[in-house]
MINU-49031 format. One record per residue (C-alpha): residue in one letter; x negated, y negated, z. Coordinates in steps of 0.5 Angstrom, whole numbers. Last residue first. Layout:
% residues N
[node A; [X; Y; Z]]
...
END
This chain:
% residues 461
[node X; [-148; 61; -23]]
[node X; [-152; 64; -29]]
[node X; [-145; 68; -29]]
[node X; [-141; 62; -29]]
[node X; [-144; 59; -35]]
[node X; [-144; 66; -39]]
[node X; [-136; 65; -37]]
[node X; [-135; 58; -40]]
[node X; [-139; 59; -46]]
[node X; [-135; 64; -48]]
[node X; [-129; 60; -46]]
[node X; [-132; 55; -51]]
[node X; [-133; 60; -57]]
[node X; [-126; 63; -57]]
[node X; [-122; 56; -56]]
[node X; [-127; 54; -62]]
[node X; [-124; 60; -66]]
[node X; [-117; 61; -64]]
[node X; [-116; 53; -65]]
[node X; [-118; 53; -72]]
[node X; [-114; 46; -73]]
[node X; [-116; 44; -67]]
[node X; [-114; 42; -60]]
[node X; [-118; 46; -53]]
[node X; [-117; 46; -46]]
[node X; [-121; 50; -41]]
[node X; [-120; 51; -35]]
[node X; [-125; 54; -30]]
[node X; [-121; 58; -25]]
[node X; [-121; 59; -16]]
[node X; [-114; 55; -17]]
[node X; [-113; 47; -14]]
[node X; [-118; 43; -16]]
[node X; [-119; 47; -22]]
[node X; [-126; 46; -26]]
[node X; [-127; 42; -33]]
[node X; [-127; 44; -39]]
[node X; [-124; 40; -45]]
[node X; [-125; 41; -52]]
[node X; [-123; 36; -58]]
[node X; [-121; 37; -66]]
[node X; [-122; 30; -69]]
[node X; [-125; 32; -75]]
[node X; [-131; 30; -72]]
[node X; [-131; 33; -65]]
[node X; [-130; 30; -60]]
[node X; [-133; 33; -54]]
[node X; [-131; 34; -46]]
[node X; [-135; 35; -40]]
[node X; [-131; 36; -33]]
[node X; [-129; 29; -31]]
[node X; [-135; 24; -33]]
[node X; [-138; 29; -38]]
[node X; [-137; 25; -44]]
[node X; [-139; 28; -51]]
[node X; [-140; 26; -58]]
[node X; [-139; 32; -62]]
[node X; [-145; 33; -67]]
[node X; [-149; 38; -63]]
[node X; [-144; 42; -62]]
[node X; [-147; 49; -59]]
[node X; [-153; 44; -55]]
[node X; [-147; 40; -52]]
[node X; [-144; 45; -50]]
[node X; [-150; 48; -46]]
[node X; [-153; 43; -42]]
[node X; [-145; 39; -38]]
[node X; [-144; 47; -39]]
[node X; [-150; 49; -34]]
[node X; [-147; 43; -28]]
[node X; [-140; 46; -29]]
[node X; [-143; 53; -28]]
[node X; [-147; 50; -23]]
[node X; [-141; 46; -19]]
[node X; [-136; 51; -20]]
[node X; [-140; 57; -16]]
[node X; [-137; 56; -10]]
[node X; [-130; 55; -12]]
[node X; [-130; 63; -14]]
[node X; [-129; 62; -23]]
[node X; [-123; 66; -27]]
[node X; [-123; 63; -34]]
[node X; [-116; 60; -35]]
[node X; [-114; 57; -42]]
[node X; [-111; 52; -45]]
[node X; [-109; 51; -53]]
[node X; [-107; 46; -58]]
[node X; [-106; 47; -65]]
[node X; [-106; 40; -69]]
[node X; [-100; 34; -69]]
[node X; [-103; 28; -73]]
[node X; [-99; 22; -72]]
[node X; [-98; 18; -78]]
[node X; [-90; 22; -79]]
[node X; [-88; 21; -72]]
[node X; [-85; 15; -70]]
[node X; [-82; 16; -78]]
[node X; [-79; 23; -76]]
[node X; [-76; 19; -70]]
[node X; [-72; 14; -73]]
[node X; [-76; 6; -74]]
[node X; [-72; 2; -71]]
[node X; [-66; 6; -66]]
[node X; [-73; 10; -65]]
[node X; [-77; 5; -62]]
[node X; [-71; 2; -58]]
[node X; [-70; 10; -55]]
[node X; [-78; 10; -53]]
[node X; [-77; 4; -49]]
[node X; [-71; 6; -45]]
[node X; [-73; 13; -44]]
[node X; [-80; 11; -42]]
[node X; [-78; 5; -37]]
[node X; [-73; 10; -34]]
[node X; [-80; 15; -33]]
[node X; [-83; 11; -30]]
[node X; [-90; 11; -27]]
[node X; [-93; 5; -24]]
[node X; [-96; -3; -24]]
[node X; [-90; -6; -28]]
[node X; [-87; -8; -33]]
[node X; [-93; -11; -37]]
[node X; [-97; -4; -35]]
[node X; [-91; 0; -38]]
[node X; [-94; 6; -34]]
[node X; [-92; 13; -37]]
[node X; [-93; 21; -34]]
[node X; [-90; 26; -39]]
[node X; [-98; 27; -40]]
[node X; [-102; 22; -37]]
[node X; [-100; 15; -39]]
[node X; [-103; 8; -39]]
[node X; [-101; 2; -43]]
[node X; [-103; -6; -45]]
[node X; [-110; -6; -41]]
[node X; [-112; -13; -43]]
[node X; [-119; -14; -46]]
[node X; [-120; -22; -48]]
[node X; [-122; -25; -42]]
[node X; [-128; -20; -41]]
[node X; [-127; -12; -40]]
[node X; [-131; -8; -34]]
[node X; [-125; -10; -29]]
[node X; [-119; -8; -32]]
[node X; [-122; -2; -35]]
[node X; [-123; -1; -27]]
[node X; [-117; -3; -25]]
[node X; [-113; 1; -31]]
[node X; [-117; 7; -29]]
[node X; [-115; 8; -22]]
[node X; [-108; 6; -24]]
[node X; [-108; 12; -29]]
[node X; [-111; 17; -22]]
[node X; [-107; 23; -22]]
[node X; [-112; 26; -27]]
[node X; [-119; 23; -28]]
[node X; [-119; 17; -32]]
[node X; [-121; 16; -40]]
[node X; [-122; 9; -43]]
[node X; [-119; 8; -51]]
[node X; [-119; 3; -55]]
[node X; [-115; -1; -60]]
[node X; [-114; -4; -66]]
[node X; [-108; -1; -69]]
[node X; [-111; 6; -73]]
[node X; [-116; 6; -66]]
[node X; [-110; 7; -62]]
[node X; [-107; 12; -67]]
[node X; [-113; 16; -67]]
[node X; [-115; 16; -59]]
[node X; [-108; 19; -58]]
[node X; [-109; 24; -63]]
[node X; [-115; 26; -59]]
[node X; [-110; 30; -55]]
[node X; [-111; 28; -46]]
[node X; [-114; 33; -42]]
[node X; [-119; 28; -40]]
[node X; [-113; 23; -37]]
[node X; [-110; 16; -41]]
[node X; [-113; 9; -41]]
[node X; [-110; 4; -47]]
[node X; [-114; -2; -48]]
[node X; [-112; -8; -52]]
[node X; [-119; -12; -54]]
[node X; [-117; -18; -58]]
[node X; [-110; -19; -54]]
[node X; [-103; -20; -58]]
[node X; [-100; -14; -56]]
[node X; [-95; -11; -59]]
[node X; [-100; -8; -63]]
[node X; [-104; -4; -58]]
[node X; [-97; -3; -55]]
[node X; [-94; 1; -60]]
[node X; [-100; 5; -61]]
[node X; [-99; 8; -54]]
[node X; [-92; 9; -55]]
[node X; [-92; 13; -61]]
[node X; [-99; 16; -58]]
[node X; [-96; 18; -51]]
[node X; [-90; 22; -55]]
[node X; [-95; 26; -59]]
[node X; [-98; 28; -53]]
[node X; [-92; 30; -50]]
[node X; [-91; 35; -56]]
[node X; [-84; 34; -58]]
[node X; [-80; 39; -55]]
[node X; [-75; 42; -60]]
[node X; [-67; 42; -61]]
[node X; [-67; 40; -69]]
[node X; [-65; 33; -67]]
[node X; [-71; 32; -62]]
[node X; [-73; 32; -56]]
[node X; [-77; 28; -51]]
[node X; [-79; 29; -44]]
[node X; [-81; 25; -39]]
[node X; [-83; 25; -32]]
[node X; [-82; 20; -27]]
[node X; [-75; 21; -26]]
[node X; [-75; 23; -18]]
[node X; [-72; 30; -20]]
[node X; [-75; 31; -27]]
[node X; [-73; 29; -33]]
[node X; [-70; 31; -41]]
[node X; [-69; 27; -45]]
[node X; [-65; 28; -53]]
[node X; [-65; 23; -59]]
[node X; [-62; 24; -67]]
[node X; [-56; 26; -62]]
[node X; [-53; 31; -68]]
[node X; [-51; 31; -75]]
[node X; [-48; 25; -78]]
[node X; [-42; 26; -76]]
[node X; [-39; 19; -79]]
[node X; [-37; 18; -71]]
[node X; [-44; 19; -68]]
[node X; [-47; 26; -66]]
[node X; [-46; 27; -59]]
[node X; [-46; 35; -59]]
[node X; [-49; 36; -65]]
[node X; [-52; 44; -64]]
[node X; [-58; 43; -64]]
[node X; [-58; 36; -59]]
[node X; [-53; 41; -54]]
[node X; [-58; 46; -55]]
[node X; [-64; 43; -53]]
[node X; [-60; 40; -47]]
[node X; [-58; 47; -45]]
[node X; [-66; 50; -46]]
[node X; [-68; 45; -42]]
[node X; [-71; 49; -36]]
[node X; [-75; 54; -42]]
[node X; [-78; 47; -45]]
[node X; [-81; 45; -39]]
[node X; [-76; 40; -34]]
[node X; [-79; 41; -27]]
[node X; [-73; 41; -23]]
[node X; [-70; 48; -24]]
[node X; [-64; 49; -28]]
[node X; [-56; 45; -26]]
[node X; [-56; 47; -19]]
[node X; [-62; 43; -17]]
[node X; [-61; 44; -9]]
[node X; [-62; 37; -7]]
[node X; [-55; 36; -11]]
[node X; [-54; 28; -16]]
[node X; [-50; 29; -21]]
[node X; [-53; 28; -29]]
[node X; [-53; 35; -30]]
[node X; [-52; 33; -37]]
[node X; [-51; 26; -39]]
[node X; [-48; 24; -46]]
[node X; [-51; 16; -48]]
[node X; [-49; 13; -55]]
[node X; [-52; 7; -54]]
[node X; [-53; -1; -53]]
[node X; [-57; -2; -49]]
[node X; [-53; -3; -43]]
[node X; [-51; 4; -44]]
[node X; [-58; 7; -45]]
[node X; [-60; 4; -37]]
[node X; [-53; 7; -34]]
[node X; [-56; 14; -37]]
[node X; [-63; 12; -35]]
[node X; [-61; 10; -28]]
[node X; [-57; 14; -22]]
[node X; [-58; 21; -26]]
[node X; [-65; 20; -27]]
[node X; [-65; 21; -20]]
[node X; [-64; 29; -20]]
[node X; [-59; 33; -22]]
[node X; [-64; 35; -28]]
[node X; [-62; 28; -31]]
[node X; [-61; 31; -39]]
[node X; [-60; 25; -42]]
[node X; [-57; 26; -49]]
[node X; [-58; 20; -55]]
[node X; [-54; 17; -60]]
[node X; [-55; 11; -62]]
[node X; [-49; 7; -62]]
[node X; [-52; 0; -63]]
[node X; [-59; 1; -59]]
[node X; [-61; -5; -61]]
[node X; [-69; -5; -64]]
[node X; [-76; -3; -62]]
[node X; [-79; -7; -56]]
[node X; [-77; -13; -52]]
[node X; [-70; -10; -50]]
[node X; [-75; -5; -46]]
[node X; [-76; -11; -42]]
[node X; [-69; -13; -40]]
[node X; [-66; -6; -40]]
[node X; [-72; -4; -34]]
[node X; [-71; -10; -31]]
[node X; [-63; -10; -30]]
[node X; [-64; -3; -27]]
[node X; [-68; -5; -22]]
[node X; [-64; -10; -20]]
[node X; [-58; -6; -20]]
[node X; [-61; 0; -17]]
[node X; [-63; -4; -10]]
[node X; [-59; -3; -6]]
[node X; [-60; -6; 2]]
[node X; [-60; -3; 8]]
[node X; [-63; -6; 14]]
[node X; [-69; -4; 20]]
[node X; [-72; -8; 26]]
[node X; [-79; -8; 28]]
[node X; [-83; -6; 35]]
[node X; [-86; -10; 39]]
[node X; [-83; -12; 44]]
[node X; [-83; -4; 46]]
[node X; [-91; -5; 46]]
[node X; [-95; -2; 39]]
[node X; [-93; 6; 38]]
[node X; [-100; 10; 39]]
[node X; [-104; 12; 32]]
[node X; [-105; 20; 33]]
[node X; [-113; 19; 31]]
[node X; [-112; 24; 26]]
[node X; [-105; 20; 22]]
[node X; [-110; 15; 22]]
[node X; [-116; 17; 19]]
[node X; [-111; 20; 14]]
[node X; [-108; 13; 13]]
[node X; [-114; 10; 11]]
[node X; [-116; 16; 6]]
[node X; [-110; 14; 3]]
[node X; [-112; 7; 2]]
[node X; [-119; 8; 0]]
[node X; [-117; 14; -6]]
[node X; [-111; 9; -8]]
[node X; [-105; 8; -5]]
[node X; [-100; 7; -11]]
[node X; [-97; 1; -14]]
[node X; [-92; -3; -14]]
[node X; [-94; -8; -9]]
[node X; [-97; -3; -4]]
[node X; [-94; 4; -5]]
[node X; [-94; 11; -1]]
[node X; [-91; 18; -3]]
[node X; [-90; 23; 1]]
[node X; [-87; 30; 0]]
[node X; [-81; 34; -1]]
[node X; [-82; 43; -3]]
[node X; [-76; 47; -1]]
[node X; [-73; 44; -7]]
[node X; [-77; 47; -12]]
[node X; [-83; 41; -14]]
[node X; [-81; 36; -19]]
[node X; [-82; 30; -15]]
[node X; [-83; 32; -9]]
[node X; [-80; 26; -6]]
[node X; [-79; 22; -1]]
[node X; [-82; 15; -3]]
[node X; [-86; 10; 2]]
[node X; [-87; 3; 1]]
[node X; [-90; -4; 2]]
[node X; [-90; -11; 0]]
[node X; [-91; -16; -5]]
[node X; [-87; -11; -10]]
[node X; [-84; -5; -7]]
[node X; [-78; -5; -9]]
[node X; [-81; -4; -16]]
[node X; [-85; 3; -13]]
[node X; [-77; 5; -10]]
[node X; [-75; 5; -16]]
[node X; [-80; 8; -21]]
[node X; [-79; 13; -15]]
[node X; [-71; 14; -17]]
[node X; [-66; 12; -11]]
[node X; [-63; 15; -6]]
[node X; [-63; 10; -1]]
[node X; [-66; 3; 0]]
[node X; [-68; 3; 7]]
[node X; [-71; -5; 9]]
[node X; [-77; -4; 15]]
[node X; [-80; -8; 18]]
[node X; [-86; -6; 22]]
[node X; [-88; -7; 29]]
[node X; [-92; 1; 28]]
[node X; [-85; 4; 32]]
[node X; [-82; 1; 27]]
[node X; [-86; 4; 21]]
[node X; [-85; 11; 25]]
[node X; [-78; 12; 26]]
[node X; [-77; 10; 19]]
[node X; [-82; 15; 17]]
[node X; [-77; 21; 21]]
[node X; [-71; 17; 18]]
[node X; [-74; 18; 11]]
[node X; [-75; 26; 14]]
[node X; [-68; 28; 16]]
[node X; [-65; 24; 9]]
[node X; [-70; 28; 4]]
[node X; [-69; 34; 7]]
[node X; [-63; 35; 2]]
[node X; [-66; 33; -4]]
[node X; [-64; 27; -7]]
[node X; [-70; 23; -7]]
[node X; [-72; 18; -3]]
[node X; [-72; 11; -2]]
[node X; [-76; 6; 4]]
[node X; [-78; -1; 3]]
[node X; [-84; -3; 8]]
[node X; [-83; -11; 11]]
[node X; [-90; -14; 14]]
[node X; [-92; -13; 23]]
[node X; [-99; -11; 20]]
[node X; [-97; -7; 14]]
[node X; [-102; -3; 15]]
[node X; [-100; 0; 22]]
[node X; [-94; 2; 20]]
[node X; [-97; 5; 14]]
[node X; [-99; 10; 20]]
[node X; [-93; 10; 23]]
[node X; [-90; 12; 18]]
[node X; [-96; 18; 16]]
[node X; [-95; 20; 24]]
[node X; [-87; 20; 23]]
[node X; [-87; 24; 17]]
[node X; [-92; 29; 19]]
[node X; [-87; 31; 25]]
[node X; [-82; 31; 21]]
[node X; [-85; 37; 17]]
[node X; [-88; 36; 11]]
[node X; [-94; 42; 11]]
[node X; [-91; 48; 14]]
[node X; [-83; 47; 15]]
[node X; [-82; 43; 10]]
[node X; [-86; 45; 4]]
[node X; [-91; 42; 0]]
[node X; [-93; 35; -2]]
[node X; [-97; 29; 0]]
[node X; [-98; 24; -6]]
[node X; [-99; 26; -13]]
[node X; [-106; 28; -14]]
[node X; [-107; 30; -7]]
[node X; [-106; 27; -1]]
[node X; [-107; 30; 6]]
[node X; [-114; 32; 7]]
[node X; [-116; 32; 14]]
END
């Protein structure tokens, strides 16, 4: 039984995350917990209420302690679940039919050993423990702590706020109940949009893409929230997703800056705030190499990891270094982990950091050393049988066409080129296709070359 993918257990109610899984996946963690308290949240879709008392069902019934936090973001509920447990409902930015399970133990997600242990359980159909036995619950509130810990480390980077003008669009989603209020206790100048809290996301669908924030682009555009000596518009726009561990910047002009562009910024801020002799940033295969540049250009290095599992990659770069190395920030795109935070993705923490290093530096400036060349992604149609041939004859044949790229096959097979142009193949977990990602200044033609090699690749399969 494969229940967790990338991003925890996610998929429709009727079909995938029904009540019924929800009580067998609380029991389980129920078990883990060994007769320990589990926080429960969840997000603001209207299935979420049903199914956060399914999990509850099952925790108690497990002889866990169980303390419910309400609608909270997952960023939240993972800081709540230091020294202890925890269970989020949320399908972060999937449509609102969908929900999901997410499981976290001491601020962390479950890793591949821990969420294959609660498969195994939820498939054995683990038994109540004896009616003596069972735990109790409570309510608590945990949104004010939270909120007062995001604004006190990210007042330990960049400068004040002091009127900054910045527009959220919370995408009706639980955004709506941190990052406005985090921006405000910093200091600034804070328009929130689609800042009410509705399952059915009324305001744009819940994944915030170009497309989806189009009103907040033109709202920063057209120079809503520009400050009293009416200099242009809000210099700083966000947009997130349902459960607001996604981010998405927007600058004055209305444009999306590129997701890796924003990764960069802040990973080269962390390596030089950082006093460690080997600082460390861990991101994903698909990451741009202008990532690596800046990092290189502060003193840094970095260690790449397999989607959806940054917290895999800061434990194992952790545990590879020596007393000098320390794992100073990790991300995927739109995805942050502030690791002297905390140990999980959040996008709350993300806004607030991100709008202090603009109130200090500008946006333009943040960006200006970061190299911004053509990106492009491609789907090269590949049966799922014949992936790992294709993948094995491209781990030969790319290497022999770039001959002075360095290479890494560990997650697909990406090389680096000189110039600092990239390449990545890999194949899709999900789809029956071999992506194929792909950054340079002559983009069209390296894309040309490698998809290709990819379909050649497949044919010999």
């Amino acid at each position: 039984m494969e229940l967790f993918g990338t991003a925890g257990i996610r998929g429709d109610v009727r079909t995938t995350v029904t009540p019924e899984l929800a009580l067998a996946v609380g029991r389980a963690v129920g078990d883990d917990a060994d007769g320990g308290a589990v926080v429960v949240g969840r997000d603001g879709r209207t299935t979420g209420d049903g199914l956060a008392t399914a999990v509850e069902s099952g925790l108690v019934s497990a002889g866990a302690d169980v303390e419910r936090i309400g609608q909270v973001p997952t960023p939240a509920l993972a800081f709540a679940s230091r020294d202890r447990r925890g269970v989020m409902l949320t399908a972060s930015h999937n449509p609102p039919h969908d929900n999901g399970i997410k499981v976290f133990v001491d601020g962390e997600e479950y890793d591949d050993d821990g969420e294959a242990r609660i498969e195994r359980r939820v498939a054995d159909g683990a038994e109540p423990v004896a009616w003596d036995q069972w735990g109790r619950s409570r309510q608590a509130d945990v949104l004010p702590a939270y909120r007062a810990a995001v604004a006190d480390f990210a007042a330990r980077h960049g400068a004040a706020l002091d009127g900054l003008s910045v527009a959220v669009d919370c995408g009706n989603g639980m955004a709506s109940v941190a990052t406005p209020h985090v921006l405000r206790e910093l200091g600034g100048q804070v328009d929130a949009i689609n800042a009410n809290v509705d399952g059915h996301f009324p305001g744009r669908e819940s994944k915030p893409t170009p497309e989806s924030l189009r009103d907040l682009r033109t709202y920063v555009a057209d120079g809503h929230g520009s400050d009293e000596a009416g200099h242009g518009g809000a210099p700083l726009g966000i947009g997130h997703d349902g459960d607001a561990d996604r981010i998405v910047i927007v600058d004055a002009d209305g444009d999306v800056v590129h997701e890796d562009t924003v990764v960069a910024i802040l990973a080269e801020h962390y390596v030089r705030a950082s006093d460690a002799g080997d600082p460390v940033v861990v991101t994903t295969p698909n990451a741009s190499a202008r990532i690596d540049e800046r990092v290189r250009a502060a003193g840094g290095r970095v260690e790449r990891v397999r989607l959806g599992a940054l917290h895999v990659g800061i434990a194992q770069a952790r545990a590879a270094g020596d007393d000098d190395t320390a794992v100073v920030f990790a991300a995927e795109p739109w995805k942050h982990i502030h690791t002297r935070f905390g140990g999980w993705i959040d996008g709350v923490a993300s806004a607030a950091v991100f709008a202090r290093l603009v109130a200090d530096r500008g946006l333009d400036a943040l960006r200006e050393p970061v190299t911004e060349r053509p990106y492009r992604k491609e789907s090269v149609e590949c049966p799922d049988e014949s992936k790992g041939a294709a993948m094995d004859g491209l781990a030969e044949s790319l290497p022999d066409q770039f001959p002075a790229a360095s290479v890494d096959t560990e997650y697909g097979v990406r090389l680096e080129l000189p110039d600092g142009s990239w390449t990545l193949v890999r194949p899709s977990g999900t789809e029956p296709y071999v992506r194929v990602y792909a950054e340079s200044e002559a983009v069209d033609e390296l894309v040309e070359t490698v998809t290709a090699a990819v379909r050649d690749a497949i044919e010999c399969a």
